[in-house]
N, C-alpha and C positions, 0 to 999 in steps of 0.2 A: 511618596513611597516610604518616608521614613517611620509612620506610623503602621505602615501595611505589613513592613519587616518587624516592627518591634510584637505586631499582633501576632505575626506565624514565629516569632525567637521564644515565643512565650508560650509556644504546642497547641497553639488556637487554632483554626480553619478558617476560611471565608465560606461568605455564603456565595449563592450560585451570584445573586447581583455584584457584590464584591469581585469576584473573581473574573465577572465579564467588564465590570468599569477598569479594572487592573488592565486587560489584553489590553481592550481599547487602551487607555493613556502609554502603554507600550509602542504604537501605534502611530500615534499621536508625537511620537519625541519626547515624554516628557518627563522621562526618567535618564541618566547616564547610563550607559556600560557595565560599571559597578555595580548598581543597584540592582539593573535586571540581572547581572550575573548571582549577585545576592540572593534577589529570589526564584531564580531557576533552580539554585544551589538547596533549598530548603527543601523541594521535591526528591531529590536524589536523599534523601537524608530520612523521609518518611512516606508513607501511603498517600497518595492524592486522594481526596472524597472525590463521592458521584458527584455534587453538588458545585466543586469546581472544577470536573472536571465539563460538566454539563454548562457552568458558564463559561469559562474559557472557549468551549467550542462555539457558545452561541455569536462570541467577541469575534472569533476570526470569518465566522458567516457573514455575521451584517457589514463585516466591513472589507469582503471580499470580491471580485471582480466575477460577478458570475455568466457564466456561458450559456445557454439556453439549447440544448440536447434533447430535450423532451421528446420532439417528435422518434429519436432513433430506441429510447426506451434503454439504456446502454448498462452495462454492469459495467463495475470496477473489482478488479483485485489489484490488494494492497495491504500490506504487512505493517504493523506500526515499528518494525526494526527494533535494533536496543535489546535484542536475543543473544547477542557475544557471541554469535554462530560462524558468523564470515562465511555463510554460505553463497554459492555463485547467484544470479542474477531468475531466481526461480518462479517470480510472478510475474515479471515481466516478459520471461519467452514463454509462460501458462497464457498469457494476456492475447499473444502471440497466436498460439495456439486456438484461443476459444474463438476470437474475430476471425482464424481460417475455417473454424468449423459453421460460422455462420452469425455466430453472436455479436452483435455492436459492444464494443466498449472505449468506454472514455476513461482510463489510464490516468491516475494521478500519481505524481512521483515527484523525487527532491532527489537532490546529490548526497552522497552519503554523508553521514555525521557520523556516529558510531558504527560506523561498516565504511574499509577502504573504498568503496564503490557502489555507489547507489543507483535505481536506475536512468535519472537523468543522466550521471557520467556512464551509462556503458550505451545508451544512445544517443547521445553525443559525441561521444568517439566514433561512432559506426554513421554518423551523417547527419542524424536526425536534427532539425530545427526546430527549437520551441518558439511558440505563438501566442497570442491571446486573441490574433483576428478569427470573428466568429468565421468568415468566409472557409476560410483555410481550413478551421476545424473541422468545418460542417463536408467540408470537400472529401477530406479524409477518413469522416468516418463513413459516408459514403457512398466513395468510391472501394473504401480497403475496411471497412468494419472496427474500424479504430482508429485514434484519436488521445496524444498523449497532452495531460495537463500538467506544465511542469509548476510547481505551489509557488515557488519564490514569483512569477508574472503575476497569479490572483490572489497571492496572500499576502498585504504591504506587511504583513506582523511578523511572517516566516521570512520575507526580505531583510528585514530590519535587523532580528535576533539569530540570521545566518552566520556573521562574523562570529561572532559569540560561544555559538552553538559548537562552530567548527572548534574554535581556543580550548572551550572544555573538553571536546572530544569524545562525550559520554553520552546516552540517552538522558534526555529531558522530556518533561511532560508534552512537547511537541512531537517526540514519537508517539506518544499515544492517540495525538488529536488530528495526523496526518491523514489515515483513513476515516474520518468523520469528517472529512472539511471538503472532500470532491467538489470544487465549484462548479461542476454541470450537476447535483444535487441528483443524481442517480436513483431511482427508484430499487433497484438490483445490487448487491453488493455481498464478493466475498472476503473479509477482511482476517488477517492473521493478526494475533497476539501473543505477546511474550509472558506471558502468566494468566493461570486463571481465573483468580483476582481482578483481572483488566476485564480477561471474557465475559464475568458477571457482570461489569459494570459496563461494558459495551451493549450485553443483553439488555439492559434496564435500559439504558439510551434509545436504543434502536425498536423494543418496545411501546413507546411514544411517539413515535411513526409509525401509524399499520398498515400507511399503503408502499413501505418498504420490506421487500423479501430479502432476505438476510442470510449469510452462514457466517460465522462466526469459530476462526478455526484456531485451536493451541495442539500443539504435540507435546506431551506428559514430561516431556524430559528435556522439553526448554524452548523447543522452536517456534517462530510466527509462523510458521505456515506445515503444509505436512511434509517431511522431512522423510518418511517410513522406517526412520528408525528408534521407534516406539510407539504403542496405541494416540491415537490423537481424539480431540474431544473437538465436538461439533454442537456447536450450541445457534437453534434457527428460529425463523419463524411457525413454524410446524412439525421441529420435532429437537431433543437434545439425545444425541447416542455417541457412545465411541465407537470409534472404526480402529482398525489396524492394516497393516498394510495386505493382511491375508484376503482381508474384506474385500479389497481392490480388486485383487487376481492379482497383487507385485509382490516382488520380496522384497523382505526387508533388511533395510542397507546399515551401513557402518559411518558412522561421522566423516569420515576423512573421502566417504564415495563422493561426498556433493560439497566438499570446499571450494570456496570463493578463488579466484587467482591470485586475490593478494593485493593486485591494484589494475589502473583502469584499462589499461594495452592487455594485459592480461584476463580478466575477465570482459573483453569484449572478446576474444578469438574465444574461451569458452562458448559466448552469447551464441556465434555464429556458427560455430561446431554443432551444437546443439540441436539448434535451426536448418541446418544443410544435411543432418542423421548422421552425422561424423562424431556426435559424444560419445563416452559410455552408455552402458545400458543402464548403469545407476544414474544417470542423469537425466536418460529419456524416463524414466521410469517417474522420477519424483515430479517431472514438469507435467507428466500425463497424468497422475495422481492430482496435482494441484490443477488442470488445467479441467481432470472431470469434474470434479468438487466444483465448480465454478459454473460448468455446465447443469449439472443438478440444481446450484441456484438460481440459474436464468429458467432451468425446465423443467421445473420440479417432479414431471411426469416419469423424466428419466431415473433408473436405478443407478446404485453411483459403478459398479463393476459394467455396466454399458455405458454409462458417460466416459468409463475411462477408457473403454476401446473404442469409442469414438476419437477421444485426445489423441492416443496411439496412434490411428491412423493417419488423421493428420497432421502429424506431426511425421512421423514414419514416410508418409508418399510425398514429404515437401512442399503441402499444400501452405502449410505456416512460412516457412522460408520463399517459397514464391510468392506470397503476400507481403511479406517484408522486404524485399527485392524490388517489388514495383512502389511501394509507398515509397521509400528512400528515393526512388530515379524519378519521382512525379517533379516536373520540374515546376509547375503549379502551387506546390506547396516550399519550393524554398523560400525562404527570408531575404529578401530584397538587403 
């Protein structure tokens, strides 16, 4: 490692093989604390290339626990976080949503790092048990159209550099590589990012798979995911446009409508507020928003102002909250 740090102290980059031997030997054990905290510390400090950003990801695939989903065909939404937003828990009750309106998805998520509450801790708090038995997963998605993958089970790498991660307390280049690492390897995917910078370099990524359909979502004024409080950019596989929230049929909200609770007790009674039509309307509104968008990438037949009054409704008639309801009490799927 001691030559890996003296190359990146001296404004050099690694190449993509460099950067995937690095994840590995991370991996591996065969660096200290210090040292990886050293060089997580260099990425906070400047721009990651595609190059490693593309091996790093290739590092935590091959050496990932992967789950075999195929036959269910599933999308994932997932935000790479590290937006400083503390917004409450909005892809995973959109996740929620799109599996009541019909869609499989397989849910990849982690406990928060740079956000008091990620969505493993607000389903965790609310019951939910993480797995890696394929049995389980496979039961889950379905019987209920979804399926959460929590990263620390199939990523020895985001296990390992968790303690870590937390001590810093910041975004690290591990938020970025969270929604590319899905160990069911999803053919469907809407992914949130915290700058456009990232988006472009998710576009080039995801590029390189073409039997992956893609949306790739930033909101202008800082957020991973659509917020509706500014135009947001949409970068896919068949097309790149801004929307706004006019676009949608919503209005558009003020920062403080969709904050976070702050911490985990509290953003789960959000969660479930939400879930049961007891939010706000700025909250059903941004979850329908993100929940159509997600829809349009699994259907791409659908217009996105009709994927979101589909979202509405199901979300609206409780059809999401009676899906979550019966997943949670499956006693089939607790953890022995």
């Amino acid at each position: 490692m001691k030559e890996i740090l003296n190359h990146l102290f001296e404004h050099k980059t690694l190449s993509r093989e460099q950067a995937r031997e690095v994840l590995s030997n991370v991996t591996a054990g065969k660096y200290n604390q210090t040292q990886i905290s050293s060089f997580l510390t260099v990425y906070m400090m400047r721009s990651i290339t595609v190059e490693e950003l593309e091996g790093f990801r290739h590092a935590l695939l091959e050496l990932c626990h992967r789950v075999d989903l195929d036959a269910y065909d599933p999308i994932d939404l997932c935000g790479t976080g590290g937006d400083g937003k503390d917004t409450f828990n909005i892809s995973t009750l959109s996740s929620f949503v799109v599996a009541a309106a019909g869609v499989h998805v397989a849910k990849h998520g982690n406990y928060g790092v740079s956000s008091s509450c990620g969505s493993s801790n607000v389903l965790e708090a609310l019951g939910i048990r993480f797995t890696t038995d394929t049995g389980k997963l496979e039961r889950s998605i379905d019987k209920y159209n979804i399926c959460f993958l929590h990263a620390p089970l199939f990523h020895p790498a985001m296990k390992s550099v968790g303690p870590i991660r937390r001590d810093l307390g910041v975004k690290t280049f591990f938020n970025m590589l969270g929604p590319m690492v899905n160990p069911a390897f999803p053919k469907r995917q809407m992914v949130g990012v915290f700058s456009l910078e990232l988006a472009r370099m998710y576009g080039y990524l995801f590029q390189q798979q073409p039997d992956v359909r893609y949306s790739i979502i930033h909101t202008l004024d800082g957020y991973d995911e659509i917020s509706l409080t500014s135009p947001f950019k949409v970068i896919s596989d068949n097309r790149e446009a801004l929307y706004d929230a006019d676009t949608l049929g919503l209005p558009t909200l003020q920062r403080e409508q969709i904050q976070g609770g702050g911490d985990i007790d509290s953003s789960a009674r959000i969660f479930l507020q939400v879930l049961q039509g007891a939010g706000t309307a700025a909250q059903r509104a941004v979850v329908s928003a993100n929940a159509g968008m997600a829809l349009v990438t699994a259907r791409p037949e659908l217009a996105p102002q009709e994927a979101v009054a589909i979202a509405q409704e199901t979300l609206d008639s409780g059809k999401a909250y009676d899906l979550f309801n019966r997943l949670l009490q499956d006693k089939e799927l607790a953890v022995a």
